[in-house]
MARBA-3410 file (N, C-alpha, C, O; in Angstrom, 1 decimal):
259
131.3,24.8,97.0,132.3,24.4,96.0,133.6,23.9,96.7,134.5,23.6,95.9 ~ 133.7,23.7,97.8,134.7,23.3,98.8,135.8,24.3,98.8,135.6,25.5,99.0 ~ 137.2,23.6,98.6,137.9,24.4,99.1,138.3,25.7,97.7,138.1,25.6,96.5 ~ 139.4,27.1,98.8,139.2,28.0,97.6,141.1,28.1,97.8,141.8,27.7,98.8 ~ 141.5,28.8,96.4,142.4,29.3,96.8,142.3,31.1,96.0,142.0,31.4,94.8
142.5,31.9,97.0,142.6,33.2,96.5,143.4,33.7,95.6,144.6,33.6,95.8 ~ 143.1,34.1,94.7,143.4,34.2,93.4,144.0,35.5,93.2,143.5,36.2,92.3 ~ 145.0,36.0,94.0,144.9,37.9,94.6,144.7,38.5,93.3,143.9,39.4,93.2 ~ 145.5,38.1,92.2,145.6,39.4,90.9,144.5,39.2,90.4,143.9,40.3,90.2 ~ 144.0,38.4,90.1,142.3,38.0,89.5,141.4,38.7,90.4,140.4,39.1,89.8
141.6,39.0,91.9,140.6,39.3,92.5,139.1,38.3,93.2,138.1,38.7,93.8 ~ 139.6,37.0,92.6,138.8,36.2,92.3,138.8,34.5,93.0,139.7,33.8,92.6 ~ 138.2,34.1,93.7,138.1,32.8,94.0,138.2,31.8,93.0,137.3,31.8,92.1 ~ 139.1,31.0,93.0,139.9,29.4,92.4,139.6,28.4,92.9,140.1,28.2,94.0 ~ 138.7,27.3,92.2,138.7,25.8,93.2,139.8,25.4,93.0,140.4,25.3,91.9
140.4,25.0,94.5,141.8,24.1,94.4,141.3,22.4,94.0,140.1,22.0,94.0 ~ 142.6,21.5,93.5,142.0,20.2,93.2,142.0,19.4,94.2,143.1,19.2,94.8 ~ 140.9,19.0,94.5,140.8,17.5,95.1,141.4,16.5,95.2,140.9,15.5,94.7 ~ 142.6,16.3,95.9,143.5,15.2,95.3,142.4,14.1,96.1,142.7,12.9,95.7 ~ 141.4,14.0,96.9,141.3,12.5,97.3,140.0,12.2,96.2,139.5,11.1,95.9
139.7,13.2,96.0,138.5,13.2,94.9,138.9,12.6,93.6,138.1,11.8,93.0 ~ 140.1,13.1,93.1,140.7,13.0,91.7,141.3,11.7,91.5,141.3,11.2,90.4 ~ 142.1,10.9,92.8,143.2,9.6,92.4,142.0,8.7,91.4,142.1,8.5,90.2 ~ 141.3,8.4,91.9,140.6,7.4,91.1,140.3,7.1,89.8,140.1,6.1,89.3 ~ 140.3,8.7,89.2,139.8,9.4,87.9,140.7,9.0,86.7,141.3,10.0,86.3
140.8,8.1,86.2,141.8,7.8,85.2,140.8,7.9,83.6,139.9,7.1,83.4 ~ 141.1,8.7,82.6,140.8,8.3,81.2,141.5,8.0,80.2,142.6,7.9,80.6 ~ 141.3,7.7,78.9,142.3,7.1,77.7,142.7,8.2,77.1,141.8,9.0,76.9 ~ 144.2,8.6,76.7,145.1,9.5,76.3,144.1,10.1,75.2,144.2,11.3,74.9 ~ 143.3,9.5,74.6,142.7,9.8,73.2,141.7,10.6,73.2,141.2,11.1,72.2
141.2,10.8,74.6,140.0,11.1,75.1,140.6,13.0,75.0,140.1,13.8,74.2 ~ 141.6,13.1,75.8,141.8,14.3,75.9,142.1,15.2,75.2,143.1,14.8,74.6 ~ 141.8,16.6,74.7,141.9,16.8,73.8,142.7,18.4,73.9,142.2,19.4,74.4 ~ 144.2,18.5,73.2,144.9,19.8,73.2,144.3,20.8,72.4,144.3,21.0,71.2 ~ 143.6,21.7,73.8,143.3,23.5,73.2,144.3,24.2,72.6,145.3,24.6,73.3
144.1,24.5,71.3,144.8,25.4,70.5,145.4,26.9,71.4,146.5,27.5,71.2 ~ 144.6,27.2,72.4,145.2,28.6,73.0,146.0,27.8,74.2,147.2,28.0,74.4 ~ 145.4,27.1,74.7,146.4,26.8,76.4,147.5,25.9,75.5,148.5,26.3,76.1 ~ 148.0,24.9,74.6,148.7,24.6,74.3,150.1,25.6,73.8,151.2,25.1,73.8 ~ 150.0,26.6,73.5,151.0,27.7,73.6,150.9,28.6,74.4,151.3,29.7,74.1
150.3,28.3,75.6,150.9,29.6,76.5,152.4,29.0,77.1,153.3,29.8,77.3 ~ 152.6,27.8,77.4,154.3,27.4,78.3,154.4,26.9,77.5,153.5,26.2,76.9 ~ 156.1,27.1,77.2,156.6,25.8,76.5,157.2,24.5,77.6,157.1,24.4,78.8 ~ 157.6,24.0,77.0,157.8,22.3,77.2,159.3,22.4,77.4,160.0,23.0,76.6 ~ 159.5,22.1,78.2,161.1,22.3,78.6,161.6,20.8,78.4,161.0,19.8,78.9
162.5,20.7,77.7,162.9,18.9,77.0,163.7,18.7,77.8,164.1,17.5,77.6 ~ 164.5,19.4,78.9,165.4,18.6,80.0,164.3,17.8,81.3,164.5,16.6,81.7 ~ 163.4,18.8,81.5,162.3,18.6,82.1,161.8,17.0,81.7,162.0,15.9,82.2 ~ 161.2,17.4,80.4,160.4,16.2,79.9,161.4,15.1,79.7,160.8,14.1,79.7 ~ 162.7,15.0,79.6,163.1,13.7,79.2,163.0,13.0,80.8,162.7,11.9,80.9
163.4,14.1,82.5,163.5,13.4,83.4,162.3,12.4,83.8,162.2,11.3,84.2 ~ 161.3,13.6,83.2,159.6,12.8,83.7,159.5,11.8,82.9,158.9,10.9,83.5 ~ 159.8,11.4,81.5,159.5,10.4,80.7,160.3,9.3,81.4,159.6,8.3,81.6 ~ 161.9,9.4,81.9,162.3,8.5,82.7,161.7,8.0,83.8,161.8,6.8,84.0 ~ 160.9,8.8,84.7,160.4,8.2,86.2,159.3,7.7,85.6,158.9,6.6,86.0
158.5,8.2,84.3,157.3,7.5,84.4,157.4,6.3,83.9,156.5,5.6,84.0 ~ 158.8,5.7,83.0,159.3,4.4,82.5,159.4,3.6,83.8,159.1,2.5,83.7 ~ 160.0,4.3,85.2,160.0,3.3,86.3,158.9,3.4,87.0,158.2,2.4,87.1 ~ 158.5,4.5,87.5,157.6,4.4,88.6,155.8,4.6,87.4,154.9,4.0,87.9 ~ 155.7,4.8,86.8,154.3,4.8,86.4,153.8,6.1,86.3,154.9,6.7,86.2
153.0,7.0,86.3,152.2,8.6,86.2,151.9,8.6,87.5,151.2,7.7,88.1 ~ 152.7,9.6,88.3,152.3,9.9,89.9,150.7,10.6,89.8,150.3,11.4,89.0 ~ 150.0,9.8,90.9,149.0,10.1,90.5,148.5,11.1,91.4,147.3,11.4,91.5 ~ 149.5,11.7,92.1,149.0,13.3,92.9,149.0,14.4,92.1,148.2,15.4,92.3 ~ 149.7,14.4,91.1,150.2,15.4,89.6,149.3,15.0,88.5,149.8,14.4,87.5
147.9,15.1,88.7,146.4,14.7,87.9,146.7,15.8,86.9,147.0,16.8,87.4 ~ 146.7,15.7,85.7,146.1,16.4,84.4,145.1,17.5,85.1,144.4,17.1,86.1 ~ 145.2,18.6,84.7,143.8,19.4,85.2,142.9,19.1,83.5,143.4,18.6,82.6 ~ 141.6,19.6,83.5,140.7,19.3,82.2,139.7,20.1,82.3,139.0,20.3,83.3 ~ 139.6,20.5,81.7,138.2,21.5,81.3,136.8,20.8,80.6,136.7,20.8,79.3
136.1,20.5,81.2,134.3,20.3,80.7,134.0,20.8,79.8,133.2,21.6,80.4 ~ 134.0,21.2,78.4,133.4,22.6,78.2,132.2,22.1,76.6,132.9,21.8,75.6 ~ 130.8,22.0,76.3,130.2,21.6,75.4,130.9,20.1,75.0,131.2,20.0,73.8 ~ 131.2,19.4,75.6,131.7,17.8,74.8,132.9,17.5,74.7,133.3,16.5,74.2 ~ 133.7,18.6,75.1,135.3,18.4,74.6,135.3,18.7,76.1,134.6,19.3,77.0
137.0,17.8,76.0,137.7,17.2,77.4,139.0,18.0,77.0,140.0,17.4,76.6 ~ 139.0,19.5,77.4,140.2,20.0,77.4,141.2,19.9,78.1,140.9,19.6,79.3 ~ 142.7,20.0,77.9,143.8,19.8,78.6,143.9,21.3,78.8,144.0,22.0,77.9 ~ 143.8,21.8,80.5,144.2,22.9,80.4,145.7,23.3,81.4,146.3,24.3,81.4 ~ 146.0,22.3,82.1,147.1,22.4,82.5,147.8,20.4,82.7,147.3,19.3,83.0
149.3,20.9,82.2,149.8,19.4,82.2,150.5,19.1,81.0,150.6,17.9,80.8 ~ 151.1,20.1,79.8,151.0,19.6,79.0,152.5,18.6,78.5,152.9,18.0,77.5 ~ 153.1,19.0,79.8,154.1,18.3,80.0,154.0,17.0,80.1,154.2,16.1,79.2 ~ 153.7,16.8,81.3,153.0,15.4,81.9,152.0,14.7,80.5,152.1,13.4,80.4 ~ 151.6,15.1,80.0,150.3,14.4,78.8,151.7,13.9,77.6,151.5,13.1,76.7
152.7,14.4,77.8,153.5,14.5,76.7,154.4,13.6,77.0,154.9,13.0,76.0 ~ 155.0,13.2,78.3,155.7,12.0,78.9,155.1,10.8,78.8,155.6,9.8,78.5 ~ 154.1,11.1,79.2,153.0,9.9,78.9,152.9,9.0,77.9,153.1,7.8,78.1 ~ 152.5,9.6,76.4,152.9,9.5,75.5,154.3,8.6,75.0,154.5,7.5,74.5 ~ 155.3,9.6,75.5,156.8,9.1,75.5,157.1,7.9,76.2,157.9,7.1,75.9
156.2,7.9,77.4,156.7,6.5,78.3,155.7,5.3,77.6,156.0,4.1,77.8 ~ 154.9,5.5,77.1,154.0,4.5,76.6,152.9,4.2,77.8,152.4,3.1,77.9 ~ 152.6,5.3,78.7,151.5,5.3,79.5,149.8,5.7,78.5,149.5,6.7,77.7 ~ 149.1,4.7,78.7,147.8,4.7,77.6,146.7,5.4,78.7,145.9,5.9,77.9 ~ 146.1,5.7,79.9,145.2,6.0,80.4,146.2,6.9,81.8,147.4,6.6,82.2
145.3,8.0,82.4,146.3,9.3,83.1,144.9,9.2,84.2,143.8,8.8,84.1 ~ 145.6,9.9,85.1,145.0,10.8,86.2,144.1,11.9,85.8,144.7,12.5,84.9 ~ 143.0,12.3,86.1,142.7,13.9,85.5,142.1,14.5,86.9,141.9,13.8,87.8 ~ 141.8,15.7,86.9,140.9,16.2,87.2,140.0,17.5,86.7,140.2,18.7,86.6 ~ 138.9,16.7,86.4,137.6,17.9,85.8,137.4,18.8,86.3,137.3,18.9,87.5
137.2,20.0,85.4,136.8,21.5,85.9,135.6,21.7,84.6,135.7,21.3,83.5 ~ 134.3,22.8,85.5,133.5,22.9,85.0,133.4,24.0,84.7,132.3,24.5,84.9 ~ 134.7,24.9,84.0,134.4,26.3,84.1,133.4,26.7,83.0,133.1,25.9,82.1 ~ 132.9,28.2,82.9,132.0,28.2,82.0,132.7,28.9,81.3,132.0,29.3,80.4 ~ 134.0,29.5,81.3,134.4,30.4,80.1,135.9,30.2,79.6,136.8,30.0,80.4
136.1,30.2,78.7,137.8,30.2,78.4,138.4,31.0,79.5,139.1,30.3,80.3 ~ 138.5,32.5,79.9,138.9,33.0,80.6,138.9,32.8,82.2,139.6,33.3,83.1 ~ 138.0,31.9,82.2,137.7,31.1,83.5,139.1,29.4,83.8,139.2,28.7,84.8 ~ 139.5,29.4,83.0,139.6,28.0,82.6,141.4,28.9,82.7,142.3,28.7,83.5 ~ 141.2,29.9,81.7,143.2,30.6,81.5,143.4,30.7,82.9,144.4,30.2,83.3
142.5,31.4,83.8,143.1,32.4,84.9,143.7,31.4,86.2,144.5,31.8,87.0 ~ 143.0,29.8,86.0,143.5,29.4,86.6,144.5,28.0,86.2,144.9,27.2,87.1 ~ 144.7,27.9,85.2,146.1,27.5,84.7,147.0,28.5,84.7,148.1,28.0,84.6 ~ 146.9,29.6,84.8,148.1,30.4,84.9,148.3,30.4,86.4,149.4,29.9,86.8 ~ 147.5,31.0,87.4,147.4,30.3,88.4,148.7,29.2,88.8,149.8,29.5,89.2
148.3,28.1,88.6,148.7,26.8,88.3,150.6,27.2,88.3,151.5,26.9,89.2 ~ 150.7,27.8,86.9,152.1,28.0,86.5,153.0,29.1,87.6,154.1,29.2,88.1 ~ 151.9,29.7,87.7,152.9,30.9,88.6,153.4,30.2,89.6,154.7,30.1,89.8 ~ 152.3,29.7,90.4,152.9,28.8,92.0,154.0,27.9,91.4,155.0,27.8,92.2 ~ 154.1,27.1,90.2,154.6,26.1,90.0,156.3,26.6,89.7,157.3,26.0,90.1
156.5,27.5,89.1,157.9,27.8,88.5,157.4,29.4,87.9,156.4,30.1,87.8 ~ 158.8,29.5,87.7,159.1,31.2,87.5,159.1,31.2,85.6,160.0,30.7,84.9 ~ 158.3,31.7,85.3,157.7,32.3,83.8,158.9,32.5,82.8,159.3,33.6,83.0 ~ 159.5,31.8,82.0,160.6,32.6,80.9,160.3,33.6,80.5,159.1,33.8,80.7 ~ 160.9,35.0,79.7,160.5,35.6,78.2,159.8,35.3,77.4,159.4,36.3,76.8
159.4,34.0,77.0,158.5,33.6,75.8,157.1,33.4,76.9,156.0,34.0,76.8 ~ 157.4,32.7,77.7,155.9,32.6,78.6,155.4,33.9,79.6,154.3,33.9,80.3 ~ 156.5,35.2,79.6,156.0,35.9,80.1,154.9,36.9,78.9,153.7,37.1,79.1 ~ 155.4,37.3,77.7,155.3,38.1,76.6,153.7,37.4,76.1,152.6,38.0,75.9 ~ 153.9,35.8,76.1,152.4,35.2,75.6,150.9,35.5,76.6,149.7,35.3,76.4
151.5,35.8,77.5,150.6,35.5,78.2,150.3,37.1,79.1,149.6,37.2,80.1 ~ 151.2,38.2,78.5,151.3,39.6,79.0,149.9,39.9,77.8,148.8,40.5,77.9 ~ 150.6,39.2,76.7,149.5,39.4,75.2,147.6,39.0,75.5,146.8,39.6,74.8 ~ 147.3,38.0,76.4,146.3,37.4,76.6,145.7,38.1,77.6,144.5,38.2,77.5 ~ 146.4,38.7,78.8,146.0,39.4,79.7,145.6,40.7,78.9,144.4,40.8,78.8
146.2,41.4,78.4,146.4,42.8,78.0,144.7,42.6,77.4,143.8,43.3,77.8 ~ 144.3,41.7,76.6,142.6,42.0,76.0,141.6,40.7,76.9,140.5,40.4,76.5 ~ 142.3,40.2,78.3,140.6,39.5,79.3,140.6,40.9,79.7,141.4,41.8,79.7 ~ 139.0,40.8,80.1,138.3,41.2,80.7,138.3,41.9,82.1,137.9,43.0,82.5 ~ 139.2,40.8,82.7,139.3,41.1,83.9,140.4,42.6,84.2,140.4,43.4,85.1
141.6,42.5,82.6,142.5,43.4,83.1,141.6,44.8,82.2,142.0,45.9,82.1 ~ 140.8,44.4,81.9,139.7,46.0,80.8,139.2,46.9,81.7,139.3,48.1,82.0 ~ 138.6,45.4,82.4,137.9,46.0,83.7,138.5,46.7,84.7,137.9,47.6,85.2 ~ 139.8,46.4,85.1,140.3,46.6,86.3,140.4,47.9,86.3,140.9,48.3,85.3 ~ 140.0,49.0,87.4,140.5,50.4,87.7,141.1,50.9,88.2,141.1,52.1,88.3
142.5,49.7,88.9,143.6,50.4,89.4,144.9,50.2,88.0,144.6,50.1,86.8 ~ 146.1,50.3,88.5,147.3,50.1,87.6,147.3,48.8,86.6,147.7,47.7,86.9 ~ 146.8,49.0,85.5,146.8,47.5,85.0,148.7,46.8,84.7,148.8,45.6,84.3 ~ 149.6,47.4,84.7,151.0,47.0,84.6,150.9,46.4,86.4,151.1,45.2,86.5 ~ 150.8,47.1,87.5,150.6,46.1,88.6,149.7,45.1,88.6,150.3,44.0,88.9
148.3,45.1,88.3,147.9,43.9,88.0,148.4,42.7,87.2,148.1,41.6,87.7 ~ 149.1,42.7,86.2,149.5,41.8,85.7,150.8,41.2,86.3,151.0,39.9,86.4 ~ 151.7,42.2,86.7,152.9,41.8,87.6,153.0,41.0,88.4,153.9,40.1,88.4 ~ 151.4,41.4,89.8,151.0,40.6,90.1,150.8,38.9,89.6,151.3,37.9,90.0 ~ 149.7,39.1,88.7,149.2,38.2,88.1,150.4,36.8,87.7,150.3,35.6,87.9
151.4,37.4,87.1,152.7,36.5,86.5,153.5,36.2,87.5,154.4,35.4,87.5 ~ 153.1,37.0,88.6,154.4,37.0,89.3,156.3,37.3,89.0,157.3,36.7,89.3 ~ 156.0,38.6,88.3,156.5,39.3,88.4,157.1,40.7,88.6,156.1,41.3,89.2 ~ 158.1,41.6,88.6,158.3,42.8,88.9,157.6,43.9,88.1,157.5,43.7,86.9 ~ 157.1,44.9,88.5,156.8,45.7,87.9,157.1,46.2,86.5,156.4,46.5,85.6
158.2,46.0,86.9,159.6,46.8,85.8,159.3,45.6,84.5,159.0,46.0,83.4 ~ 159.4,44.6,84.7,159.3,43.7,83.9,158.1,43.8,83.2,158.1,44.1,82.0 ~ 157.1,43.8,83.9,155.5,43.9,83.5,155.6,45.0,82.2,155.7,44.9,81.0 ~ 155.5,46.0,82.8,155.8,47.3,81.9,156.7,47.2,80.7,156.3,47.4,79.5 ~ 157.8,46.9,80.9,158.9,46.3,79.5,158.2,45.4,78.9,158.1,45.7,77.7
157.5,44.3,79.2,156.5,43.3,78.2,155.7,43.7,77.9,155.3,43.2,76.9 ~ 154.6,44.9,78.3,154.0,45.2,77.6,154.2,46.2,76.9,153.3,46.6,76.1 ~ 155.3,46.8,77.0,156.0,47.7,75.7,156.2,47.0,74.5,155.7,47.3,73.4 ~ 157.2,45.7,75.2,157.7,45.0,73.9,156.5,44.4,73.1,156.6,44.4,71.9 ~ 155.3,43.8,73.6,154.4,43.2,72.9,153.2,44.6,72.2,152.3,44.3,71.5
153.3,46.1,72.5,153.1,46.9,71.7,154.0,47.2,70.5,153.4,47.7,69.5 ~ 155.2,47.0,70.6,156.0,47.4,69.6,156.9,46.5,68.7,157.3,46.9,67.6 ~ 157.4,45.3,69.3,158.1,44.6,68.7,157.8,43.7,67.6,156.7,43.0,67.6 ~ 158.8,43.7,66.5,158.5,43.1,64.9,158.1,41.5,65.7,157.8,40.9,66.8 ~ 158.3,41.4,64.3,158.0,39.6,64.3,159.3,39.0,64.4,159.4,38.0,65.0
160.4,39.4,64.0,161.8,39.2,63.9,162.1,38.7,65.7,162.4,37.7,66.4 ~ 161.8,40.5,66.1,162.4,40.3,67.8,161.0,38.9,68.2,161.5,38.0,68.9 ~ 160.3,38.9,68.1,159.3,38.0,68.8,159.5,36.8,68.9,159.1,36.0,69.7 ~ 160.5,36.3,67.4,160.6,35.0,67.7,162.0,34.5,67.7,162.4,33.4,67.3 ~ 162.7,35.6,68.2,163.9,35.9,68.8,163.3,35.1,70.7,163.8,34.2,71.3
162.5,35.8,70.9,162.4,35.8,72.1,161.6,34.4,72.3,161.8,33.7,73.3 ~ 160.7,34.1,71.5,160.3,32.5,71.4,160.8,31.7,71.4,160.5,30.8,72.1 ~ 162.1,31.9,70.3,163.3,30.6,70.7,164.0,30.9,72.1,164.4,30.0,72.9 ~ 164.0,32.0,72.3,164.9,32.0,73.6,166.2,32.7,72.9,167.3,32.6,73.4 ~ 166.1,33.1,72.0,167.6,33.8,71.8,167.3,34.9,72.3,168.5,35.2,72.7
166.6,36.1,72.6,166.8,37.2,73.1,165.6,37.3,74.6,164.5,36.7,74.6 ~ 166.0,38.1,75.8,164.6,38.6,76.7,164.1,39.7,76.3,164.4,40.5,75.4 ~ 163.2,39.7,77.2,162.2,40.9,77.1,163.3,41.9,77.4,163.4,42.8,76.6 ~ 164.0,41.9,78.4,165.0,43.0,78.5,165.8,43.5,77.4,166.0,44.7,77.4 ~ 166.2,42.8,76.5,167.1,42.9,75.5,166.3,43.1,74.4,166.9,43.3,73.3
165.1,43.0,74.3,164.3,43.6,73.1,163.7,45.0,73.2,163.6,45.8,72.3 ~ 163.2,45.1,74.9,163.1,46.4,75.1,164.2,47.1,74.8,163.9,48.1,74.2 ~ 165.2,47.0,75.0,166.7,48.2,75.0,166.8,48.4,73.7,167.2,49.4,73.2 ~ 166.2,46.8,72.7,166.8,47.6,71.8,165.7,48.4,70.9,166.2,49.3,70.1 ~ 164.4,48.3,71.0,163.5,49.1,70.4,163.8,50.7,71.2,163.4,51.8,70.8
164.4,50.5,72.4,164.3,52.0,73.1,165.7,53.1,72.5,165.7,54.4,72.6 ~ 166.7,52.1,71.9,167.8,52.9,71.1,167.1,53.2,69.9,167.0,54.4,69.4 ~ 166.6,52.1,69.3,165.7,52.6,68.1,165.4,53.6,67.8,165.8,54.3,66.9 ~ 164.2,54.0,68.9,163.3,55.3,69.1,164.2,56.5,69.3,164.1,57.6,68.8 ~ 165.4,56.1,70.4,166.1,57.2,70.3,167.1,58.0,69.2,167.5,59.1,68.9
167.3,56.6,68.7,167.6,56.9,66.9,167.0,58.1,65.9,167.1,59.3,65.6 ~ 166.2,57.1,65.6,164.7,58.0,65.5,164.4,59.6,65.6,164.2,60.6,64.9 ~ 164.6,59.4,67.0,164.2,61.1,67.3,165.4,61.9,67.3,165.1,63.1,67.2 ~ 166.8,61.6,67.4,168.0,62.1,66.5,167.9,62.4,65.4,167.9,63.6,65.1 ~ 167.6,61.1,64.2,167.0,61.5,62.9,166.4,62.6,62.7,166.8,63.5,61.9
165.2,62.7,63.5,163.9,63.7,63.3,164.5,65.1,64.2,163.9,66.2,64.1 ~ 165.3,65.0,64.9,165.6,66.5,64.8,166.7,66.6,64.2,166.8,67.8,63.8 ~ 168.0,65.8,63.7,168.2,66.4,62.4,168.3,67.1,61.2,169.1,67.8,60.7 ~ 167.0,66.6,60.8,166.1,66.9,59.4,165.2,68.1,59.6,164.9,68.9,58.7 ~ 164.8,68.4,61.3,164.4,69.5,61.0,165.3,70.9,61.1,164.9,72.0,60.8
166.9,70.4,61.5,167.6,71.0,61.5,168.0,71.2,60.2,168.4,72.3,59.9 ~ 168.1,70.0,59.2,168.4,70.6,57.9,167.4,71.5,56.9,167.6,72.1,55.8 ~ 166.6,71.4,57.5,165.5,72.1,56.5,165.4,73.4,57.3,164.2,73.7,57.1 ~ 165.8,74.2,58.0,165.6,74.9,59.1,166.8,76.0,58.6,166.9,77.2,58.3 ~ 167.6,75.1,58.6,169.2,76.0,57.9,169.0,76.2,56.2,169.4,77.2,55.6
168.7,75.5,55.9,168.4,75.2,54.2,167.0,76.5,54.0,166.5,76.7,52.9 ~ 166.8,76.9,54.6,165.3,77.8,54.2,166.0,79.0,55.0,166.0,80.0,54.3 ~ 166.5,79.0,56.1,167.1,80.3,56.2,168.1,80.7,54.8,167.8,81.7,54.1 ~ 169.1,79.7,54.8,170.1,80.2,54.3,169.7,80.9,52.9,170.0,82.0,52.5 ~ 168.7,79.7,52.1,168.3,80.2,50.6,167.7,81.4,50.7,167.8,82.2,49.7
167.0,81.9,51.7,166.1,83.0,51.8,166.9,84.5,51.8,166.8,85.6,51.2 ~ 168.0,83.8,52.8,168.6,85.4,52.7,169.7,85.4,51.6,170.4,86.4,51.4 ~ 170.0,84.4,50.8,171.2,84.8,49.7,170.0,85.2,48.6,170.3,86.1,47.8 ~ 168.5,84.6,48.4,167.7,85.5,47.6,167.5,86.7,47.7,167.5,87.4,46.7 ~ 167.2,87.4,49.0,167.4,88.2,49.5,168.9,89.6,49.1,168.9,90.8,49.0
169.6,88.7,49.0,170.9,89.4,48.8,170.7,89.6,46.9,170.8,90.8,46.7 ~ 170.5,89.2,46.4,169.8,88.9,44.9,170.6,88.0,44.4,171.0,88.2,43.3 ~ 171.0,86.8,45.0,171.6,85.6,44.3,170.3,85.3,44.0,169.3,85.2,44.7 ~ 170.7,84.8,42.0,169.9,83.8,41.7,169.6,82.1,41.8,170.5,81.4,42.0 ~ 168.5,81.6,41.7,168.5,80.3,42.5,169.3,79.4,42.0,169.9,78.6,42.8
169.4,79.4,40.9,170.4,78.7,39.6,171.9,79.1,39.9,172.8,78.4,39.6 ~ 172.1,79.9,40.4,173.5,80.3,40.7,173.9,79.6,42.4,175.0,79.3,42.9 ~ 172.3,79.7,42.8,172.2,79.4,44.7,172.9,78.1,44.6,174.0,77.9,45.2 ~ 172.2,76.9,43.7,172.5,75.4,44.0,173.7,75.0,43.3,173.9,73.9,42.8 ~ 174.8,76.2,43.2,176.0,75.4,42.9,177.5,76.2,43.5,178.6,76.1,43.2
176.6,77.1,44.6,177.4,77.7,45.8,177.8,76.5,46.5,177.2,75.5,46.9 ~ 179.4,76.8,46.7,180.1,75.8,47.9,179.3,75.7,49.3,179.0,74.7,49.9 ~ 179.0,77.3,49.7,178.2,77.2,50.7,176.9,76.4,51.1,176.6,76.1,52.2 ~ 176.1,76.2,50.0,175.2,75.9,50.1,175.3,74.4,50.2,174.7,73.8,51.0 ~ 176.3,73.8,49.2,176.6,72.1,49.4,177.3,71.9,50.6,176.9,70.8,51.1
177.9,72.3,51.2,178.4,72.5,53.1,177.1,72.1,53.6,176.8,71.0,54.0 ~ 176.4,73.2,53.4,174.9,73.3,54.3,173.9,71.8,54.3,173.2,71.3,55.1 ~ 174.2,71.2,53.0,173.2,70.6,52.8,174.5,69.0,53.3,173.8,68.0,53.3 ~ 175.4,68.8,53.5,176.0,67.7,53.8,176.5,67.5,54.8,176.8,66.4,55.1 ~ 176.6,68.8,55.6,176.4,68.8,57.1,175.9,69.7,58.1,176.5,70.1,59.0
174.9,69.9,57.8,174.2,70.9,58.2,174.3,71.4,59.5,174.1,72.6,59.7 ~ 174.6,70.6,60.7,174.7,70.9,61.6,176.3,71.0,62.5,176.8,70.8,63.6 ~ 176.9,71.4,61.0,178.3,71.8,61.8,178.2,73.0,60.7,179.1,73.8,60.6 ~ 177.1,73.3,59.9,177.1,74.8,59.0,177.2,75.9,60.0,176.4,75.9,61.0 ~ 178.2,76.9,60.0,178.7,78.0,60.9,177.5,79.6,60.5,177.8,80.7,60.1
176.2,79.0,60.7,175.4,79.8,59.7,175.3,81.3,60.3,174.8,82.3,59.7 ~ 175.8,81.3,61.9,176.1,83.0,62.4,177.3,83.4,61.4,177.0,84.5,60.9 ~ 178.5,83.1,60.9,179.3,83.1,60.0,178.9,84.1,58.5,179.1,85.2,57.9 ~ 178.2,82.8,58.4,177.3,83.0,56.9,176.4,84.3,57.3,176.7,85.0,56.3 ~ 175.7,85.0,57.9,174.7,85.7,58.5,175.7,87.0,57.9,175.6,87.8,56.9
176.7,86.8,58.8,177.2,88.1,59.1,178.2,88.6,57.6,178.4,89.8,57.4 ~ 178.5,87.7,57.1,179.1,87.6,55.8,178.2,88.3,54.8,178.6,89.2,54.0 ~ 177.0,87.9,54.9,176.2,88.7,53.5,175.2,90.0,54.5,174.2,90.5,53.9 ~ 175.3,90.2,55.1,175.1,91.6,56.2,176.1,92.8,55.3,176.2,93.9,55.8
END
C-alpha cells in the first residue's frame, strides 16, 4: 500500500497521499459528492475561505492541496477539503485536484480525515464536542481497553482535562448550551462550569428538602406527642418558622421547650 503514516490514537496504519500520484487527477465539481456526516464535523471558517477564494481568483487550485475522496459503492465522497471544494465554487474553478481513497468503511474513511484535521490546525469547541460525539459510539473507542478519555485526547489532539469536560458536556448538555457552543458563543469549558454549578445547585436543593422534611416530621411528632391537635398544629407560629426556614429552625430550642 506504499507509504504509511502511524495513526497513534487509532492504533492503526493510514495511507498517506501521493502527491506525485494525485497532481494529474483532476474531476468536475459536480462529480463530487458532500457526505451528510463528514460535511459537519469542521466548520468553514469564512476569514479562511474568503483568503483561499482570493489566491484561487489569482493563482488557480494549488494542486499539492488535492481534495481527499472516498470510493465508496458509486458515490465520489468528499471526505476532507471542504473548504477548498467551497472556494472553488466561489472562485469559479469548474474541475479540482482529488485524491481517491478506497476505504471500506465510514469509520475507515472518519479516522483519517480527522487525522487530516488534527495535523492541520487545532480543533475549536464546536469541532471538538462533534466529533468527541462520533468517537464516543466507533468501534475503535468500544473496543479499546485502556482509558477511553486518553484515547480520544490523544485522538483530537487534545488535553486530557479537555477530553473529559467534552465528554461530560456531550452527556449532559441541553440543546440550548449545544448550540451555544456551535455558534461559538460559549466553550466546552464554560458549559462544563456551568452544568457543574447546576448539579451543585441541585444537590443544595436536595439536601435542603431533606432537611425540611426531617425537621417537619420531628417536630409534628413530638407536639402530637405532647397532645397538640393537628388542626391546632398547622396554625402554630412555630410550625410556619419551621416550614419557611427550616434550616435556621432552633429545633434543640423547641426540644427542650415541650420536655
Amino acid at each position: 500500500m506504499g507509504n504509511k503514516l502511524n495513526f497513534i490514537a487509532a492504533r492503526e496504519n493510514l495511507p498517506l497521499v501521493d502527491i506525485a500520484k494525485n497532481t494529474n487527477k483532476k474531476v468536475p465539481l459536480e462529480q463530487i459528492e458532500l457526505h451528510p456526516k463528514f460535511r459537519k464535523l469542521f466548520e468553514i471558517n469564512e476569514e479562511v475561505l474568503k483568503r483561499i477564494v482570493e489566491s484561487m481568483k489569482e493563482n488557480g487550485f494549488d494542486r499539492s492541496q488535492s481534495l481527499h475522496i472516498w470510493k465508496y459503492k458509486g458515490h465520489y465522497y468528499l471526505i476532507d477539503g471542504y473548504t477548498r471544494l467551497k472556494a472553488s465554487e466561489l472562485a469559479g474553478i469548474t474541475t479540482v485536484p482529488v485524491y481517491e481513497h478506497d476505504f471500506e468503511t465510514y469509520e475507515e474513511a472518519y479516522k483519517y480525515a480527522l487525522s487530516l484535521q488534527v495535523n492541520r490546525r487545532n480543533l475549536d469547541s464546536s469541532d471538538v464536542l462533534k466529533n468527541v460525539q462520533l468517537l464516543m459510539g466507533s468501534k475503535f473507542v468500544k473496543n479499546y481497553e485502556g482509558n477511553k478519555a486518553d484515547l480520544i485526547a490523544e485522538t483530537l489532539g487534545v488535553s486530557k482535562r479537555t477530553a473529559l469536560r467534552a465528554i461530560a458536556v456531550e452527556k449532559k448538555a441541553d440543546k440550548k448550551q449545544r448550540k451555544k457552543i456551535e455558534k461559538g458563543e460559549m466553550l466546552i469549558n464554560q458549559v462544563y462550569n456551568e452544568l457543574s454549578n447546576s448539579e451543585k445547585k441541585e444537590n443544595r436543593n436536595q439536601v435542603y428538602i431533606k432537611e425540611v422534611v426531617k425537621k417537619a416530621v420531628e417536630f409534628v411528632l413530638a407536639r402530637i406527642e405532647s397532645g397538640c391537635e393537628p388542626a391546632q398544629l398547622i396554625q402554630e407560629e412555630d410550625y410556619k418558622a419551621l416550614l419557611q426556614n427550616p434550616c435556621d429552625f432552633d429545633w434543640e430550642s423547641e426540644k427542650r421547650s415541650l420536655s
